[in-house]
C-alpha positions, 0 to 999 in steps of 0.5 A: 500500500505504502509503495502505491501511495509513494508510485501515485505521489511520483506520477502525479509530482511528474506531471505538475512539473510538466504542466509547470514546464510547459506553461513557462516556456516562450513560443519563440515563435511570438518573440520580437527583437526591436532595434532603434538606431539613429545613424548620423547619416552614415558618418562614424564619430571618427567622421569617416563614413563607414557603413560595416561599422553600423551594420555590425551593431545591427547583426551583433544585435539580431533584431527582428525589426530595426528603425533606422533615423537620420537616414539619407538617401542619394545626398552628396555628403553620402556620396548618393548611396541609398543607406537603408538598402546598402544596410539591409544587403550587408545585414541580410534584412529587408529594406524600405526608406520613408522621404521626410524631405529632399536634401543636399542632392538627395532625400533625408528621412526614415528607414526599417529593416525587417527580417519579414517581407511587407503586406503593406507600407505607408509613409505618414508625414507629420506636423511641423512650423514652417521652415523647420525640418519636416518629419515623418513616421514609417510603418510596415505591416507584416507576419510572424513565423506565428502567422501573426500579422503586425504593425511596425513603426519607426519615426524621428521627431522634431530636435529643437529645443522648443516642443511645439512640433513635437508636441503636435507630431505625437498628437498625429502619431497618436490620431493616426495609428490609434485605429490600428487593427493590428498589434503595433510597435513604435519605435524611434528617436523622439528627442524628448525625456521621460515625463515630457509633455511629448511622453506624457501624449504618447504615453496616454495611448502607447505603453511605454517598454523602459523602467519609468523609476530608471530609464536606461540613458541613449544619448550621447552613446560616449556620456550617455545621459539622456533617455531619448530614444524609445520603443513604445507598444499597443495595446497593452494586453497584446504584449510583454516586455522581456528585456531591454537594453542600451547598446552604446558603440562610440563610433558607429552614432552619437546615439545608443542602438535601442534593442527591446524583446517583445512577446506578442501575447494572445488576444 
């Protein structure tokens, strides 16, 4: 009888342990690397001009989706290359560019990487004073390798020092995208600091991925001392921050590489 007793409690032992296991583990197949990655045009902090220098950040940190800023597009100073192509060929990603306006001989403006290939693009372009730099948000949507179809943004709001453009760029992104009928992910250089009034707007729809008590600072990438750079998510419930973290290369940008794993929950 003993022995029955101690045979019942091993089987049942083994199959809360498995039930346990079972419910712990990932789908890996939900997982999804974000990268934001302003890129200084293509020039190195040596003032070289470097592309394998950015594109090793990029494959060191194998994200799923990269949001490229200050990215050019055939301008004299980057000697007419399309910069988003040349890195999605040298980090093996798929590519497209977003104009926010002509420059130097070419275009400036947005780029994204992506491991997946796109069901649709558009390219939004936001608010700003005349006379001040345009900006624009680009969006792909695509599906995962768990048949789950998303929505990917990348965008670079205003720099000055006054927020009246980038308090009326958040409100477009907000206006825009708030009638997404997919899973979302932001992601950018927004050149506002936590608690901003730019934050608090896109914070009132966007779940922000950093630890509000101890944000991880990404500007400059040799002092860093500023939280700029983000990635944002909606809705809430659909996703789940799994790490998160500054990669600071002091040649490749001024900026930290962003990277944040996200797990697409079910509905």
């Amino acid at each position: 009888m003993g022995k029955q007793v101690l045979f019942s409690l091993w089987i049942f032992i083994l199959v809360f342990s498995q039930n346990l296991w079972s419910q712990t583990q990932i789908d890996s197949t939900k997982i999804v690397k974000v990268l934001s990655f302003n890129i200084l045009h293509g020039k190195t902090m040596k003032g070289d001009f470097n592309l394998d220098v950015i594109a090793k950040v990029i494959i060191d940190a194998n994200p799923d989706f990269v949001a490229l800023q200050e990215v050019d597009y055939k301008t004299n100073r980057a000697r007419k290359y399309d910069l988003v192509t040349e890195l999605g060929w040298r980090v093996k990603m798929a590519p497209i560019y977003a104009r926010a306006m002509h420059y130097d001989g070419g275009e400036y403006g947005e780029g994204v990487l992506s491991k997946y290939t796109f069901l649709q693009t558009r390219n939004v372009p936001l608010p700003y004073i005349p006379g001040d730099e345009p900006r624009a948000a680009l969006e792909i949507t695509t599906v995962l390798p768990s048949k789950d179809t998303i929505s990917f943004i990348g965008t670079h709001l205003d720099h000055l020092d006054l927020d009246t453009n980038k308090i009326m760029q958040a409100k477009e992104i907000n206006k825009v995208f708030s009638t997404n009928k997919y899973p979302t992910i932001l992601a950018g250089d927004l050149n506002a600091e936590p608690d901003s009034n730019t934050m608090n707007i896109l914070e009132s729809f966007w779940t922000a991925s950093y630890n509000k008590s101890n944000p991880q600072p990404t500007f400059s990438s040799e002092n860093p001392i500023q939280k700029i750079d983000y990635i944002l998510f909606y809705p809430k419930h659909r996703w789940k921050v799994i790490k998160k973290e500054a990669i600071c290369d002091t040649i490749a940008s001024d900026h930290c590489a962003y990277l944040v794993t996200l797990q697409l929950l079910d509905e």
